[in-house]
Each structure stands twice: as structure tokens, then as C-alpha cells.
N, C-alpha and C positions, 0 to 999 in steps of 0.2 A: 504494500500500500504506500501511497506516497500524498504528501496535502502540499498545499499552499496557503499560508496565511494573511491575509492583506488587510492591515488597517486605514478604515479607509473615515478621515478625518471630517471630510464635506457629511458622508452621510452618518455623521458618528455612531459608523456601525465597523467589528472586523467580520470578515469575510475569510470563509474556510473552507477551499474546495478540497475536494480529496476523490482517489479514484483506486481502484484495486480489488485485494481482498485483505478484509478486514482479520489484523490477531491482536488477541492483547495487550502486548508491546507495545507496535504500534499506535493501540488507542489509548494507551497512560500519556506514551510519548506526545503525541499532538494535544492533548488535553492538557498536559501538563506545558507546552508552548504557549496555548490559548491563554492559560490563566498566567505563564508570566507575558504574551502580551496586553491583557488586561489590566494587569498592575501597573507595565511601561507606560501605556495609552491614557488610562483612567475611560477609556470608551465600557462601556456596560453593554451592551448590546452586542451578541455574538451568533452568525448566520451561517450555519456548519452546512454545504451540497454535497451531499454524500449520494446524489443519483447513480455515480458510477462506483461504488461501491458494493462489493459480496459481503453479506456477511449470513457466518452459521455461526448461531451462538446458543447454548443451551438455556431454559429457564432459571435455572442454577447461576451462570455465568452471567446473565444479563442481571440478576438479583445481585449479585458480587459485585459487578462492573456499578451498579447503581451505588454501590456502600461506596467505594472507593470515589467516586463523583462527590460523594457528600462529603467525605475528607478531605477534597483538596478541595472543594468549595469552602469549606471553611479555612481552612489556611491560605486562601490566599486574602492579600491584602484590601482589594476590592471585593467584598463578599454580596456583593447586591447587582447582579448581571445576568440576563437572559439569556439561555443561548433555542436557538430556534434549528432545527434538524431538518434536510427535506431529503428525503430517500425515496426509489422506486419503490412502492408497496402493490403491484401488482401480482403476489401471490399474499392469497388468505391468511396461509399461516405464519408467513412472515409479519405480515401485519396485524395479527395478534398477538407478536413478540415483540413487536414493539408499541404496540398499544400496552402493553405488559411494563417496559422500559418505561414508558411514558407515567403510567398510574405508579409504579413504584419510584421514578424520580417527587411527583408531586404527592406522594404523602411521605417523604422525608423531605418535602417543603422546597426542591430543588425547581427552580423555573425554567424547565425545559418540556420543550415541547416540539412531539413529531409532526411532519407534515409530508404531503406529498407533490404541495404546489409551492412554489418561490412566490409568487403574489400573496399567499395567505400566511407564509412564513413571515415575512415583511410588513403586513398587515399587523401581526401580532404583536412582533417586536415594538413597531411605532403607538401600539397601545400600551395607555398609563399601566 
């Protein structure tokens, strides 16, 4: 897997493409870039396209991967930032794995949210 991270000042949003297939690693490592460039930026607003993304992940691992999200959201320096997800969800059960990711980031209070469209992702973010 490989991203790019672009802070982007005009629309004080950053911006996080990424394309591959998705492992663990990987997802500490770019997670852990976002929240230090959230820190660098002071931008809160975080716009993760993950459309060209694989990822298998088990309901186990997406439960884990969500704990370890609320760790480093609290360590980092700016603790008050949205991030917005947009991925293909064109198969069912993937996207009840992440509607799973989703419901288990926000009852550990974490403001992330999936989506399958960049207009609605965007939408979101710009709301209070």
C-alpha cells in the first residue's frame, strides 16, 4: 500500500489518498503520519480516499485496529479532528465491516466516519 498526504491550507482540510492493499503496518504507519501532520498543520479536518484500496480484515482486527485509533487519538496533540473515509463499498459484506468500523469508532467517541461518495464525505467534514 502506498498514500499521499497533502495539506491542503485554502480548504483547511488534509487530504489522504492511498491505493493498494491494505496490512497493519501500513495502517499504524499512515495514521500515525496523519496525526503528526495534524499536530504540524493545526488543520482538524482529515479526508482519507481509500477507493483504490483492498482491504481483508477480520471483525477481530477491525475491533483492535479501532482501540488502537482511540490511542493515538488521544495522544496526539490536537485531539478534536475529523477524519472522513471514502472507500468502494460495492460488496455487502464488506460494507458491513465497515459499517462495523464505523459504529465501533463512534461509541469510543472517535469522529470518523465511512462513506462511499467524496461529495458526502466533504459535506460532512464542513458540518459543525
Amino acid at each position: 500500500m502506498n498514500y499521499v498526504i497533502q495539506p491542503d491550507s485554502k480548504d483547511r482540510i488534509i487530504k489522504v489518498r492511498a491505493k493498494g492493499k491494505w496490512d497493519l503496518e501500513f495502517g499504524r504507519a499512515m495514521s500515525r503520519e496523519i496525526a503528526g501532520t495534524v499536530d504540524a498543520t493545526h488543520l482538524r479536518l482529515v479526508l482519507v480516499d481509500m477507493r483504490q484500496v483492498v482491504i481483508r480484515a477480520s471483525i477481530l482486527q477491525i475491533y483492535e485496529r479501532v482501540k488502537e485509533l482511540w490511542d493515538e487519538h488521544q495522544s496526539a496533540k490536537q485531539t478534536v479532528w475529523k477524519v472522513a473515509a471514502v472507500l468502494t463499498l460495492d460488496d455487502q459484506e464488506f460494507r458491513k465491516e465497515m459499517q462495523f468500523f464505523e459504529n465501533t469508532a463512534q461509541n469510543r467517541g472517535l469522529p470518523y466516519r465511512i462513506f462511499s461518495e467524496m461529495d458526502e464525505a466533504f459535506g460532512w467534514l464542513a458540518s459543525p
